[in-house]
C-alpha positions in Angstrom: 10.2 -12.0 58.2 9.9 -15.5 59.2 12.3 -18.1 57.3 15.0 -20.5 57.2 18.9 -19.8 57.6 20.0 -22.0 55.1 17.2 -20.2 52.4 18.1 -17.6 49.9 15.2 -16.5 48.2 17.5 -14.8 45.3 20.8 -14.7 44.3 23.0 -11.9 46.3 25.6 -11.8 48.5 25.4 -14.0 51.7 23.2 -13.9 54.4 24.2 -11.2 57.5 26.0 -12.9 60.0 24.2 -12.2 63.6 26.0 -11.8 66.7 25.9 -13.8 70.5 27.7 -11.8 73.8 28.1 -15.0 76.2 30.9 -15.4 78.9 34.3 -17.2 78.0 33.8 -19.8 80.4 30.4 -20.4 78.9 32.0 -20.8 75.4 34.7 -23.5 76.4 31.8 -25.3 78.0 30.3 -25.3 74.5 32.8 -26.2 72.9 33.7 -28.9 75.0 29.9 -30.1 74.7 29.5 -30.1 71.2 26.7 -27.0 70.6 25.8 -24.0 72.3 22.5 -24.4 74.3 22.2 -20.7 76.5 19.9 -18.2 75.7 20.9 -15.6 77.4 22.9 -14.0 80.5 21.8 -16.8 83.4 18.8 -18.6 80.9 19.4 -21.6 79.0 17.4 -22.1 75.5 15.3 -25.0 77.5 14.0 -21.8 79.4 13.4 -19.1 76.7 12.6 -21.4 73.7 15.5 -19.5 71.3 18.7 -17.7 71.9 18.7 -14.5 71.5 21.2 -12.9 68.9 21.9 -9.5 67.7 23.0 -7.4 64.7 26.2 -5.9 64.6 25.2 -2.5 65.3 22.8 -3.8 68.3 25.8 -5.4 70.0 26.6 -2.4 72.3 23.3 -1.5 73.7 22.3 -5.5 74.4 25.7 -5.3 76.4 25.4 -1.8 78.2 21.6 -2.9 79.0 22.7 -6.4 79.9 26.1 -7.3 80.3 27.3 -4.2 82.7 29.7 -5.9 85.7 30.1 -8.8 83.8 33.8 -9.8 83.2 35.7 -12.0 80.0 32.4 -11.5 77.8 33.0 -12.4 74.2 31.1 -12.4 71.3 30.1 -15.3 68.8 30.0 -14.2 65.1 27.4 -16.7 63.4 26.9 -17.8 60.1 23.6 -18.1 59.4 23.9 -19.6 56.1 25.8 -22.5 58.5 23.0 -22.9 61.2 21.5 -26.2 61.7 18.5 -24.4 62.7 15.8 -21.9 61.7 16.6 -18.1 62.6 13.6 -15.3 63.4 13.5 -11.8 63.2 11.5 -10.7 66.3 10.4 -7.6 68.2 9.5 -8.8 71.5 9.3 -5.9 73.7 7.0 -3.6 71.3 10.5 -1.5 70.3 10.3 -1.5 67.0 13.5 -2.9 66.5 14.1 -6.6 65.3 16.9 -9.2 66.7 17.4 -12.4 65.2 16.7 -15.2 67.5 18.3 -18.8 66.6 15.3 -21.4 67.8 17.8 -24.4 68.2 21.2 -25.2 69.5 23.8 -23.7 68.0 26.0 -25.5 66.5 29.7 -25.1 66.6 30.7 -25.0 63.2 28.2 -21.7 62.8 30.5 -20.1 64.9 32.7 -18.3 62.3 34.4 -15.9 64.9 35.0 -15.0 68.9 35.6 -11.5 69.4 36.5 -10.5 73.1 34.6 -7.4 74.4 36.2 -5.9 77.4 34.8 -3.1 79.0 36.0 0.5 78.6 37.4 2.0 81.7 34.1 3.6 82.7 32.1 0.3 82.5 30.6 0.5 79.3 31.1 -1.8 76.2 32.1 -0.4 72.4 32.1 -3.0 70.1 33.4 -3.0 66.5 33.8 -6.1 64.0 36.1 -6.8 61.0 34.1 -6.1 58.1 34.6 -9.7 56.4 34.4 -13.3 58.1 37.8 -14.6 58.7 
């Protein structure tokens, strides 16, 4: 499904939010900069051309497969009724499974939520959000 985030095609309850695991340090930078411009762990969206989100149930495995070893990760909870910019559903490595990917900066005010995800004691990352945005 290609679209745009702001679109409702019929009326219904809100949009899903999608979900971004970035480094704390990388998220004051952000914010101090006015939007969010990284793709990914180590890319910036210059690089990749989008940055790459998740669903909430996808959340775990993008962070066991590649987030392991990384300390003060948090995750953004986005709004994509409140993105500036278009969002696509994408399967990119023949999986089968779609992840949204946000083709623009994000902007700040998308951002409805940071939740921190600490790793459990044997490395691995669980990862749980409140049912409702705040």
């Amino acid at each position: 499904m290609w679209g745009i985030a702001t679109e409702q095609v019929a009326p219904g309850p809100p949009p899903r939010d999608i979900f971004h695991i970035t480094t704390e340090a990388d998220w004051e930078r952000a914010q101090a900069e006015g939007a969010y411009s990284l793709s990914t762990r180590g890319l910036t969206l210059a690089q990749v051309g989008f940055v790459h989100c998740a669903f909430c149930e996808q959340v775990s495995g993008v962070a066991n497969s590649f987030f392991r070893g990384v300390a003060k990760l948090v995750v953004l909870r986005i709004a994509i009724d409140r993105l500036n910019v278009e969002v696509r559903y994408e399967d990119l490595q023949g999986s089968r499974e779609l992840f949204p990917h946000v083709y623009g900066p994000l902007n700040l005010d998308a951002v409805v939520a940071t939740v921190p995800l600490p790793a459990g004691t044997d490395g691995t990352f669980t990862f749980s959000v409140p049912p409702s945005r705040p």
